[in-house]
C-alpha positions in Angstrom: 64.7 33.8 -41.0 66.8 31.7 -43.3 65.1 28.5 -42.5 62.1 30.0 -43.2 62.8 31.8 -46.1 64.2 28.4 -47.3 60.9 26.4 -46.8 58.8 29.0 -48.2 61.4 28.8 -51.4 60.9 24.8 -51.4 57.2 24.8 -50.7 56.7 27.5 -53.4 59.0 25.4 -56.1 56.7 22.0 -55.3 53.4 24.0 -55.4 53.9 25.9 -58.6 55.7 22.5 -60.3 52.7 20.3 -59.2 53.9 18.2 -56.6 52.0 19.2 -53.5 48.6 19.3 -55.5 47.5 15.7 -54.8 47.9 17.3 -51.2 45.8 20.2 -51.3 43.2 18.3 -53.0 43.1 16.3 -49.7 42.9 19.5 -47.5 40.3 20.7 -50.1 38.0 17.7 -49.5 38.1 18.2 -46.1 37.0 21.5 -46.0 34.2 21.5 -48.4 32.4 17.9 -46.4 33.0 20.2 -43.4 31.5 23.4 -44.9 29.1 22.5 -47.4 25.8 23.8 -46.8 22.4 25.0 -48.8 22.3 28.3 -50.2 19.7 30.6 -51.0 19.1 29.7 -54.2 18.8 26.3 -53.0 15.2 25.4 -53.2 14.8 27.4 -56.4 16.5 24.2 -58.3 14.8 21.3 -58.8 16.2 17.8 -60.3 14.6 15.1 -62.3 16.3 11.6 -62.0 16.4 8.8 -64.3 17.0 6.4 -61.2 17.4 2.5 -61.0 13.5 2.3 -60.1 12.4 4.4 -63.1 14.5 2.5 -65.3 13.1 -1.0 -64.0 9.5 0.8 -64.3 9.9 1.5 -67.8 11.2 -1.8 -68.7 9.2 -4.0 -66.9 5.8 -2.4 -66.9 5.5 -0.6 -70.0 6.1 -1.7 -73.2 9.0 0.4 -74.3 11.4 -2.5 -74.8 14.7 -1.7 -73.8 16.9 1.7 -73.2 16.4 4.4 -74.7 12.9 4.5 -74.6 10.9 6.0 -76.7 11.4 10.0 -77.1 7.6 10.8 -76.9 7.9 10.0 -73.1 9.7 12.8 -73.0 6.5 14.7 -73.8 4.9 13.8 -70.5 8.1 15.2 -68.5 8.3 18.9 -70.3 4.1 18.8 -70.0 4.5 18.4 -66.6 7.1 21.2 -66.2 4.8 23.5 -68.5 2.1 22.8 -66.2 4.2 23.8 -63.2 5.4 27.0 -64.4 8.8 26.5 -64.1 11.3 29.3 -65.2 13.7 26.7 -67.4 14.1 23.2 -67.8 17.8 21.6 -68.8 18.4 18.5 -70.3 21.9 17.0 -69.5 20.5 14.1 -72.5 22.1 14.0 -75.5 20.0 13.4 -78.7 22.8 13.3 -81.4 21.2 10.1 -83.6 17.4 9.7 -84.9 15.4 7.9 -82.9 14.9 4.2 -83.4 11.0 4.8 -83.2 10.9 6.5 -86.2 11.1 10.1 -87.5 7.8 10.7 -85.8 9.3 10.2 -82.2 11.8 12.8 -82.5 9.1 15.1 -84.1 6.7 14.5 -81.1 10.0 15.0 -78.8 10.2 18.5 -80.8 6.7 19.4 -80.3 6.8 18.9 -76.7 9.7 21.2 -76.7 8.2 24.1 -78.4 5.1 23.4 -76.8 6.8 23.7 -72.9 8.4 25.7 -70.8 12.2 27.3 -72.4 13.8 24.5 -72.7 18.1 23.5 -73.0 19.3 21.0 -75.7 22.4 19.3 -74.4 25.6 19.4 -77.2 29.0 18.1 -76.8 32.0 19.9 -76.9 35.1 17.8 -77.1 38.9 17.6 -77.5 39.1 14.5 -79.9 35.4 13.3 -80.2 33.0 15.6 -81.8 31.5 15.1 -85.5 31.3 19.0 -86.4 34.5 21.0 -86.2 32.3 23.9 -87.3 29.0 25.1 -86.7 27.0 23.2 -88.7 24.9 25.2 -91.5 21.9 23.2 -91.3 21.5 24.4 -87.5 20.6 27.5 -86.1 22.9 29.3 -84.1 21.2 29.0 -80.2 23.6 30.5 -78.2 23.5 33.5 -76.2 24.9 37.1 -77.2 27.6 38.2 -75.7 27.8 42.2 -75.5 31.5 42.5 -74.7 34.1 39.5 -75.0 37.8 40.2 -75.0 38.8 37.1 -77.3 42.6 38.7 -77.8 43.1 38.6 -74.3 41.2 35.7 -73.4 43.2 33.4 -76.1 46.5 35.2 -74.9 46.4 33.0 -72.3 48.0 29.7 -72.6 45.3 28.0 -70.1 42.3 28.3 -72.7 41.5 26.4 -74.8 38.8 26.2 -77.8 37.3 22.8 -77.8 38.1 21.8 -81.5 35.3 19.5 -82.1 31.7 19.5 -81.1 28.6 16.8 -81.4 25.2 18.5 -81.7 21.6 17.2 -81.1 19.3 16.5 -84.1 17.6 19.3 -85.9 14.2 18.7 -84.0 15.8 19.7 -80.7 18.4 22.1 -82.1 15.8 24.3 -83.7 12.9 24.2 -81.2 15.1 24.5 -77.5 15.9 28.3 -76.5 19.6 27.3 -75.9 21.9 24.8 -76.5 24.7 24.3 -74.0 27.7 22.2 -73.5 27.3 19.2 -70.9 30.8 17.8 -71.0 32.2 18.6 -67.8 35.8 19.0 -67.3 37.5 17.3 -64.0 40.8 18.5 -62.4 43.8 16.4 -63.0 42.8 13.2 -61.0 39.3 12.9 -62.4 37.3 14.3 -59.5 35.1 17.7 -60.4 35.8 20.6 -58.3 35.4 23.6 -61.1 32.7 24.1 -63.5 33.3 25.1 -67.3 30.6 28.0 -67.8 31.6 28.9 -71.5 33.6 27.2 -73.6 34.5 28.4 -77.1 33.5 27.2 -81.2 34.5 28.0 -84.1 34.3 31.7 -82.8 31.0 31.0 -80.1 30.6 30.8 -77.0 28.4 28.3 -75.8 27.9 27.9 -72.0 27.3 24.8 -69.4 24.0 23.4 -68.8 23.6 24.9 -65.4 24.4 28.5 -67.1 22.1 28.1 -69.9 19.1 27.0 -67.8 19.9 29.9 -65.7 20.2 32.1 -69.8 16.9 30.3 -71.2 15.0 31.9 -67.9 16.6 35.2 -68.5 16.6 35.8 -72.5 17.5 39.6 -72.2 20.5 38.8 -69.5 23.7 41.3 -70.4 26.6 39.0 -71.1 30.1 40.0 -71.3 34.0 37.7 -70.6 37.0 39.4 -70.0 40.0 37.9 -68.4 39.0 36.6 -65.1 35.3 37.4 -64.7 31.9 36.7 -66.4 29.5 39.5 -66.3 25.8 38.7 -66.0 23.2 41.4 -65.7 26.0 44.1 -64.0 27.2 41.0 -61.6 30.8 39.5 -62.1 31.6 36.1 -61.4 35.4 34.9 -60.8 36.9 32.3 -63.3 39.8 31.4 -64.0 42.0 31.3 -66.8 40.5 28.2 -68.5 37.2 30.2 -67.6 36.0 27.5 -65.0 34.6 28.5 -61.8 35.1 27.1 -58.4 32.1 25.5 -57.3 30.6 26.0 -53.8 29.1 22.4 -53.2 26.2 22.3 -50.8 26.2 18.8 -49.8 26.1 15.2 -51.2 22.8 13.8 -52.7 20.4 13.4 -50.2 21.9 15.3 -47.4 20.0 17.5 -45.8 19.2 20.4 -47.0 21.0 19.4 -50.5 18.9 19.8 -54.1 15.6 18.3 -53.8 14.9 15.2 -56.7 12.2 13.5 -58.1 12.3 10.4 -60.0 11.1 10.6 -63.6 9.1 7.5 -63.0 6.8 9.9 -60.7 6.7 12.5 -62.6 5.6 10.8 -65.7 2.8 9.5 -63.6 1.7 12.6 -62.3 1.0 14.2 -65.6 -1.0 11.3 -66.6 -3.0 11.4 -63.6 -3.7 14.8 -64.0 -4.7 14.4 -67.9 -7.2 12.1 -66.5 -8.4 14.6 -64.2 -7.2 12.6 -61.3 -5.1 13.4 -58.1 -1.2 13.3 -59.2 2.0 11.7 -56.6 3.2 15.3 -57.0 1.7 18.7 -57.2 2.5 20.9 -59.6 3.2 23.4 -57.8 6.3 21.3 -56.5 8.2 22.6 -59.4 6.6 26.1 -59.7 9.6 29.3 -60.7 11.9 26.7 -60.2 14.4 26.0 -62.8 14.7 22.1 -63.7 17.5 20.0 -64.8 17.3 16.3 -65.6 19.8 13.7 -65.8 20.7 10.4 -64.8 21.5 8.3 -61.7 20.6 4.9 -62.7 24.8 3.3 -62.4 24.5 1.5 -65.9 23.5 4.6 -67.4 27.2 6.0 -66.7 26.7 9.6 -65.5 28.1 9.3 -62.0 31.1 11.6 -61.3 33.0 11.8 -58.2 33.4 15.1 -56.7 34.7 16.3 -53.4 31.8 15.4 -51.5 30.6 12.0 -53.1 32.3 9.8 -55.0 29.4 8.9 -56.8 28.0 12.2 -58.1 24.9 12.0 -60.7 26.7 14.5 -63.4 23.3 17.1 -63.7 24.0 17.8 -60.0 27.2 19.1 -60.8 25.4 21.6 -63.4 22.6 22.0 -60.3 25.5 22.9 -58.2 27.0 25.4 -60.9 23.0 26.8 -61.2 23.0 27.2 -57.3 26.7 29.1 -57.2 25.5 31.5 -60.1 21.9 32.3 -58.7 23.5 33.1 -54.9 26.4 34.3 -56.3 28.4 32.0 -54.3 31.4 30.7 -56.5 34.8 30.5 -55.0 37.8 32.5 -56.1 41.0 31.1 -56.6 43.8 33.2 -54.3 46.2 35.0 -56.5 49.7 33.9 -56.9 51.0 36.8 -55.7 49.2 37.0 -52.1 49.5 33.0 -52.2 53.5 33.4 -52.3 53.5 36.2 -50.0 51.2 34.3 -47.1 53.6 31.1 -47.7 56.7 33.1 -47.1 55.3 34.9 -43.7 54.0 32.1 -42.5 57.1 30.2 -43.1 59.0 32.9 -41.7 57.2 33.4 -38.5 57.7 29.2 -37.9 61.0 29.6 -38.6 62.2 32.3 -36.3 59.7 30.4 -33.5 61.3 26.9 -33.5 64.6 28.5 -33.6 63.5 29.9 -29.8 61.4 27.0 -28.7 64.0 25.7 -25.9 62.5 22.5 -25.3 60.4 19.5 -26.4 56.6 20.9 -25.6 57.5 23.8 -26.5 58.4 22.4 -29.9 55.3 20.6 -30.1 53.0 23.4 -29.2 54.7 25.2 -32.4 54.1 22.3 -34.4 50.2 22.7 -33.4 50.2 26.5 -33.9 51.4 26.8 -36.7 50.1 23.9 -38.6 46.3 24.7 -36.8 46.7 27.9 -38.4 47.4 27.2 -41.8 44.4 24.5 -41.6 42.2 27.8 -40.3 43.4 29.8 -42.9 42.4 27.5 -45.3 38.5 27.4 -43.6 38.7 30.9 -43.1 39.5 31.8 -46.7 36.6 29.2 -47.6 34.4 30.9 -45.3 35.4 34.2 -47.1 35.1 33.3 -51.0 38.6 31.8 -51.4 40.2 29.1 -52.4 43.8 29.4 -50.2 45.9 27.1 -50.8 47.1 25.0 -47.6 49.5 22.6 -49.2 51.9 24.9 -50.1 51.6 26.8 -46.7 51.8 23.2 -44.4 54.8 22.5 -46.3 56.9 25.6 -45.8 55.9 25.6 -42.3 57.1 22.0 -41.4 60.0 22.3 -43.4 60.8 25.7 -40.9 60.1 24.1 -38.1 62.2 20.5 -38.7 64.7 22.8 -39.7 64.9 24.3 -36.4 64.9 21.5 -34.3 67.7 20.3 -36.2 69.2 23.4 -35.7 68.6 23.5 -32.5 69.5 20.0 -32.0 73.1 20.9 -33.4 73.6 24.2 -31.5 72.1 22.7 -27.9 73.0 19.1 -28.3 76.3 19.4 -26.9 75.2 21.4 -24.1 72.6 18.9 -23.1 75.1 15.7 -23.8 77.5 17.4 -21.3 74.9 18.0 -18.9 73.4 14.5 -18.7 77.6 12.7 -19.3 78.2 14.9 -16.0 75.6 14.1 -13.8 73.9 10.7 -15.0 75.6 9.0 -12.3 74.4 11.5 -9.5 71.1 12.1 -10.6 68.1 10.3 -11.8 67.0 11.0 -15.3 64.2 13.2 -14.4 66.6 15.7 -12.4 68.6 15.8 -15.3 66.1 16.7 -17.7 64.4 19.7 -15.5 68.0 20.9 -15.7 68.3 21.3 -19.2 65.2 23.0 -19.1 66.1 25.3 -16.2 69.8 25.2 -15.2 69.3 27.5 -12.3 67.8 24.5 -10.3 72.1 23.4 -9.7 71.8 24.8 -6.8 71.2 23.6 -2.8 68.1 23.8 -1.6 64.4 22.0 -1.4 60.3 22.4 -0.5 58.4 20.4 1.7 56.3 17.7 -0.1 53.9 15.1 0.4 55.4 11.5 -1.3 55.6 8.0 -0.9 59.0 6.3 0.6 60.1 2.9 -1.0 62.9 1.2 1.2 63.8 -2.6 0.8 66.4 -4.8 2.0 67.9 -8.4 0.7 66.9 -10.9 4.0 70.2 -12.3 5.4 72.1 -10.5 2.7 75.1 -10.2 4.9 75.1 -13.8 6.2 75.1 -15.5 2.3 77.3 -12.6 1.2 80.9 -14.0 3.1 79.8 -17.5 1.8 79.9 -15.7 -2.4 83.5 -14.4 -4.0 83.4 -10.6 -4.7 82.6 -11.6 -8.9 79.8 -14.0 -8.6 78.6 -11.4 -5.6 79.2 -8.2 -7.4 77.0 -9.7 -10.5 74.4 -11.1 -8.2 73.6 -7.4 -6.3 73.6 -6.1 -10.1 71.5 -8.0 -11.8 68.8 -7.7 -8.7 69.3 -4.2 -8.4 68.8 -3.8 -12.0 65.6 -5.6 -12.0 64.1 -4.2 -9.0 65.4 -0.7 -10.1 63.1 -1.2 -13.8 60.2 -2.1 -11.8 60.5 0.9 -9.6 60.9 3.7 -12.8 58.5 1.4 -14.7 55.7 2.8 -12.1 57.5 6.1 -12.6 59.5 6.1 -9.2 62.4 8.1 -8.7 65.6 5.6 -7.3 67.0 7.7 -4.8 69.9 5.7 -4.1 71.2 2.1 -3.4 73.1 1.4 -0.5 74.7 -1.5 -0.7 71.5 -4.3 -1.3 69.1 -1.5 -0.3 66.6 0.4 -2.5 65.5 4.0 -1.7 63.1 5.4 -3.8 60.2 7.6 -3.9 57.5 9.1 -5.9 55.3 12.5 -6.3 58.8 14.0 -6.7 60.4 16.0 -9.2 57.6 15.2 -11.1 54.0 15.9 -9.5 51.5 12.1 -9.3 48.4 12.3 -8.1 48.6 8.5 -7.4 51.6 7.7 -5.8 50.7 5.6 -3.1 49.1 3.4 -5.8 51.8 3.6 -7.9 54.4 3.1 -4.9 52.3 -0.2 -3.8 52.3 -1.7 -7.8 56.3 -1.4 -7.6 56.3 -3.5 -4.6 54.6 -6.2 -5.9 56.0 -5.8 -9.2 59.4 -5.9 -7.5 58.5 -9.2 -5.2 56.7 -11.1 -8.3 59.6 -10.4 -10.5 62.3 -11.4 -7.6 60.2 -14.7 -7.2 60.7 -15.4 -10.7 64.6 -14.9 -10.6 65.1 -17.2 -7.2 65.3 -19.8 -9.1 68.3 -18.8 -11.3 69.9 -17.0 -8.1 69.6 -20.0 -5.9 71.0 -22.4 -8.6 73.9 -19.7 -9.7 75.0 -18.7 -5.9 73.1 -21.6 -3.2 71.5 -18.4 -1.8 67.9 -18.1 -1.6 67.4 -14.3 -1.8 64.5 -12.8 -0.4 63.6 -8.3 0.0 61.6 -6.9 2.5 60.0 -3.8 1.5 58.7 -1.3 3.7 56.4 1.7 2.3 55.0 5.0 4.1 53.3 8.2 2.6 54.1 11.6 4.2 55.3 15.0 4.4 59.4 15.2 3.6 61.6 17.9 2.2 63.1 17.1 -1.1 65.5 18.8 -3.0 69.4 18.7 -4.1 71.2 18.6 -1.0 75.1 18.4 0.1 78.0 20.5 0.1 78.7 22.9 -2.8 81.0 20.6 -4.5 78.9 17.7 -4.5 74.6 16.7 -3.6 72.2 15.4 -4.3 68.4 15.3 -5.3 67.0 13.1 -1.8 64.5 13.2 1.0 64.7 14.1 4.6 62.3 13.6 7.4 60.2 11.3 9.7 57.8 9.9 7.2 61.1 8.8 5.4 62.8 7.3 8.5 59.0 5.6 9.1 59.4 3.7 5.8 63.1 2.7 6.7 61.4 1.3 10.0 58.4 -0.6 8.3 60.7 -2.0 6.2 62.7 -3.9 9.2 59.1 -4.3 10.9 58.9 -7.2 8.3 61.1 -9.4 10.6 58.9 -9.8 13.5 55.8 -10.9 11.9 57.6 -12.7 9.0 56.5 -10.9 6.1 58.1 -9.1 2.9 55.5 -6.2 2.2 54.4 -3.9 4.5 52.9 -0.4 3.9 51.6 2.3 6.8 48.3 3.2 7.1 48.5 6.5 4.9 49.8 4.8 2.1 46.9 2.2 2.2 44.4 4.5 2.5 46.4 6.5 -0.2 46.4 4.2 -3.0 42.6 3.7 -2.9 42.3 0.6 -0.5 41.5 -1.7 -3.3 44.5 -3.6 -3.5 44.8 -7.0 -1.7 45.8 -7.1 2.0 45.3 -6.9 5.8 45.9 -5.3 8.7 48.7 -6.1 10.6 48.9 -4.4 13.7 49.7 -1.4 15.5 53.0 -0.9 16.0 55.6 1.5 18.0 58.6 1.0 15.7 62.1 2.0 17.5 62.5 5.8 17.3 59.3 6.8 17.6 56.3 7.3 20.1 53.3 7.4 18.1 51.6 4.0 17.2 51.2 3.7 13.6 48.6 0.9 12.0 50.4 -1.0 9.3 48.7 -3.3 6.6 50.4 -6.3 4.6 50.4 -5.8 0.8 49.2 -9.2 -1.2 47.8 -8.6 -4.2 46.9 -5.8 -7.2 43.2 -5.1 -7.2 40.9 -7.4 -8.6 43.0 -10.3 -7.8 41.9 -13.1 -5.1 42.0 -12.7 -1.3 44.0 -15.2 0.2 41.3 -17.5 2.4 43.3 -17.8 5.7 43.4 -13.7 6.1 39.5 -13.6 7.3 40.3 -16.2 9.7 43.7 -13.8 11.1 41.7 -10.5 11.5 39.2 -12.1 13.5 41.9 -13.2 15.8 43.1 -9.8 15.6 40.3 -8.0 16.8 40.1 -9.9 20.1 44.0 -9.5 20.1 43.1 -5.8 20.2 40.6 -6.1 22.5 42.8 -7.8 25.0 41.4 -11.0 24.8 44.8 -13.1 24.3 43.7 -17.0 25.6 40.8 -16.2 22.8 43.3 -14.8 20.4 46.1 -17.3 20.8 43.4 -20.0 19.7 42.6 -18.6 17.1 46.1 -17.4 15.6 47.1 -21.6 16.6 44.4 -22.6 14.1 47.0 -20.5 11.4 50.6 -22.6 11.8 51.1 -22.1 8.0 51.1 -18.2 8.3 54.5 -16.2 9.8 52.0 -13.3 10.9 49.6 -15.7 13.0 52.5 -17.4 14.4 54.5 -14.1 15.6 50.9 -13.1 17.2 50.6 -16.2 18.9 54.0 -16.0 20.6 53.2 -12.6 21.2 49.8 -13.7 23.0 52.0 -16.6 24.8 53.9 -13.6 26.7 51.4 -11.2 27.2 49.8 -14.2 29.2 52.9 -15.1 30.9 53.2 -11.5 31.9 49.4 -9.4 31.9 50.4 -5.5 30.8 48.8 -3.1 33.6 47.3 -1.2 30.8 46.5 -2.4 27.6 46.4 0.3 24.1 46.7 -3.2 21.8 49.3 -1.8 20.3 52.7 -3.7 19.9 56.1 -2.0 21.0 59.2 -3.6 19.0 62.4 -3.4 20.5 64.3 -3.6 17.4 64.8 -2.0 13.9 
């Protein structure tokens, strides 16, 4: 409970000081690219683009000179829109000088206003740059009438802020648009627009966005009213917050599917000349009918891009479109109070808390880890989902901070435990062992189950012969240093080293720990193990005159395994035939002369792709039943040595009892151990013809 009541504290303190915003507004992208959608208000919005293409058009086939162009186009555009019928058309264009044209542009400009559909005049409304820091006289006041507006309350609050100085279109646009509105967005803190200013306050007026005002020049008698929190429009309330910006609800970047559907001015303008000359127009009308338009600019040298959570490059009148869209579905997000947002930081944090101090092991840690951080990131969809803004930073925080907390707590309390364990018992156990013991201590007992694995046994050649020759140092370092390297070979496939015994290896795999490929992995050790021991014969033969060779010997079978011993003392080990088979195979390397040999199981076990051959059949000392054995050469994919075609012909008529023809054909082989064992083999059975042959070969030895 402390650790997470002391994460929630810290989280809290970085969230409401500022630090963990950069954060959120990560999270926040990530959730509105995810969720963004159409609304359905959508298709009620139209936009007008000044793109690239129209700009080019104007300049290079008309003979408007360069930008601006001349304000009687205009006319054509707001024709166009009369013609459609459109509910409101807004203008995120600001006409604040005459016109270089002349005074009659501007006054054709005003005509086509009054003329069209209600139309929005675009004004300024600035910090530091404004000309007016009061409503000009000469202008008439075209704002909207607020019924019911709290202004001691509102300015109470610290956050808003009346926008000191303002810049205002000339008197031809001023006096014939229905509305003027403000079109200098606002972005958060690091330049990227997430909220939308609907009103923002004048010498004593409210004046509202572009977006809004479209929405107001469509509806003249709307009921208006701003209180703390909410706008009222018409009876319905819409959340802002304390600078009275709303949360916008983006439905997509440009062109996505589904997202606000544009035209480029170029086409429009086109369209209404066609249709003055009575001829068939690029686009209908009726494309644009009880739609409310907004115009603006896309063109990049015309510097109205913004970026915005779900483009960087964002033509500014689609942020107004957006705010349009949020206000006609009634869609804008709320921001969650401070109060629940504290209160959801501290549970959370307390829940992670008291659950890392009880995870008891690694996974279990980690699944926390995923819990809890998964459900902070579905809170923070969910509360999207729902209306909300909920804050994730804050919540990811606290909850990491419980949960490293309690591994380090639990680190501290259960170390010692677990350093005792493994400083007892590293020498008696493998690794693995020790490690399910922590876990589950009840498993020191005796005891085992029967399991299928695969046996590893090797042996240094003539270990004891070159061993009297070595003192007991340069010995002692010689079995280390091999043991060492075969041991890392063995764990590297994720073997478990039973034991050594003197130069022998036992080890085994499929136990503690379940494989579903341990014969593969059993017959990569061995050749891992004899490529790696080629490599150090060099060094060994220089350093001691003895040329050390292993024999390895592999089988897969049913064994019990488990800790086994006396009660003062055992050990985690095998027991049973398929164990003892893998001792023998290992020793069956002597008669034919080779260092690898696996049982049939295991070869069929690991897949059969590796690189080998079939040995024989043999009856190993100790046991009755013939088993087929193969010699391991190679990793799959590598080459097939060219002589071990030739030796399986021979023995197949070996098998088939035909030893004069066999002992041929193993003769043509004097470079290979195996064919030379077979032909001395043939040599007897020739000397002395079995009464019954099975072709399998008895040795007499282990």
């Amino acid at each position: 409970m402390l650790l997470g009541l002391g994460g929630a504290l810290v989280a809290l303190a970085l969230w409401f000081g500022g630090q963990l915003h950069w954060l959120e507004n990560s999270a926040w992208l990530a959730r509105v690219r995810t969720l963004a959608k159409p609304s359905p208000a959508t298709s009620q919005i139209k936009v007008i683009l000044l793109d690239q293409p129209s700009l080019d058009w104007g300049k290079n086939e008309n003979s408007w000179g360069t930008w601006p162009w001349p304000r009687e186009v205009w006319g054509a555009l707001l024709d166009f829109c009369k013609r459609s019928g459109v509910k409101a058309i807004g203008f995120d264009v600001l006409f604040t000088e005459p016109s270089s044209y002349g005074v009659n542009d501007d006054q054709a400009l005003g005509d086509a206003i009054r003329r069209g559909a209600p139309f929005v005049g675009a004004a300024f409304l600035g910090e530091q740059q404004g000309e007016f820091t009061n409503w000009p006289a000469a202008l008439p006041l075209k704002l909207p009438a607020f019924q019911a507006w709290d202004k001691a309350a509102i300015r109470f609050s610290r956050a808003w802020k009346s926008a000191p100085r303002a810049t205002f279109p000339i008197s031809a646009i001023a006096t014939n648009a229905a509305l003027l509105a403000d079109v200098n967005g606002v972005p958060d803190f690091d330049g990227v627009y997430r909220h939308a200013t609907l009103v923002r306050e004048f010498d004593g007026h409210l004046m509202p966005s572009l977006g809004f005002a479209t929405y107001l020049a469509g509806h003249p008698q709307a009921r208006l009213a701003l209180e703390p929190g909410w706008l009222t429009v018409d009876g319905k309330r819409f959340p802002i917050d304390k600078r009275g910006r709303a949360i916008l609800r983006f439905i997509g970047a440009p062109g996505a599917p589904g997202a606000h559907q544009t035209f480029n001015v170029r086409e429009i303008i086109r369209s209404e000349l066609l249709l003055r000359e009575g001829k068939a127009p690029s686009i209908a009308p009726s494309a644009l009918k009880d739609c409310y338009v907004l115009f603006g600019y896309s063109a990049p040298g015309l510097l109205d891009l913004r970026p915005t959570p779900v483009s960087k490059v964002y033509p500014g009148v689609l942020v107004h479109a957006t705010a349009l869209d949020n206000l006609l579905s009634r869609m804008f997000l709320r921001e969650l109070p401070d109060l629940w947002n504290g209160l959801a930081t501290l549970l959370l944090a307390l829940a992670a808390g008291v659950a890392g101090r009880f995870s008891r092991n690694s996974w279990q840690t980690v699944l926390g880890f995923v819990v809890f951080l998964a459900l902070v990131i579905g809170l923070g969809f969910a509360g999207y989902l729902a209306g909300w803004w909920w804050p994730v930073a804050p919540d990811l925080v606290a909850v990491a901070f419980a949960l490293v907390g309690a591994v380090v707590v639990n680190y501290a309390t259960e170390g010692r435990q677990k350093a005792f364990i493994k400083s007892a018992f590293k020498y008696y156990l493998g690794p693995e062992v020790i490690e399910q013991i922590i876990a589950d201590p009840a498993k020191l007992q005796l005891g085992g189950e029967k399991r299928e694995l695969t046996i590893f046994f090797s042996d240094i050649e003539k270990f004891s012969g070159f061993s009297e020759r070595l003192d007991p140092p340069t010995l002692t370092g010689l079995l280390n240093e091999y043991l060492s390297e075969m041991g890392a070979c063995i764990q590297g496939e994720g073997g478990y080293l039973d034991k050594y015994i003197g130069d022998a290896i036992v080890a085994f795999w499929n136990a503690p720990l379940g494989q579903d490929d341990h014969a593969a992995r059993a017959c990569r050790a061995a050749l891992r193990c004899q490529r790696r021991l080629a490599e150090l014969r060099p060094d060994f033969e220089q350093r001691t005159s003895a040329v050390v060779k292993a024999r390895i010997g592999l089988n897969t079978g049913a064994v019990i395994v488990g800790n086994m011993g006396s009660r003062e003392r055992f050990n985690y080990t095998i027991l049973g035939d398929a164990a003892n088979l893998a001792s023998r195979l290992e020793g069956a390397n002597k008669a034919f002369g080779t260092y690898l040999m696996v049982s049939e199981t295991t070869w069929q076990q690991s897949g059969g792709n590796f690189v080998g051959r079939e040995l024989g059949r043999l009856r190993v000392v100790g046991r009755k039943a013939p088993v087929r054995v193969y010699e391991l050469a190679g990793l799959p994919g590598e080459g097939r040595p060219a002589h071990f075609a030739a030796f399986e012909a021979a023995l197949a008529q070996f098998y088939a009892g035909e030893f004069a023809a066999a002992l041929a054909a193993f003769e043509q082989l004097p470079d290979d151990p195996a064919s030379r064992a077979y032909a001395a083999q043939c040599r007897a059975l020739l000397a002395h013809p079995p009464a019954a042959w099975d072709g399998v070969w008895s040795l007499t030895e282990k």
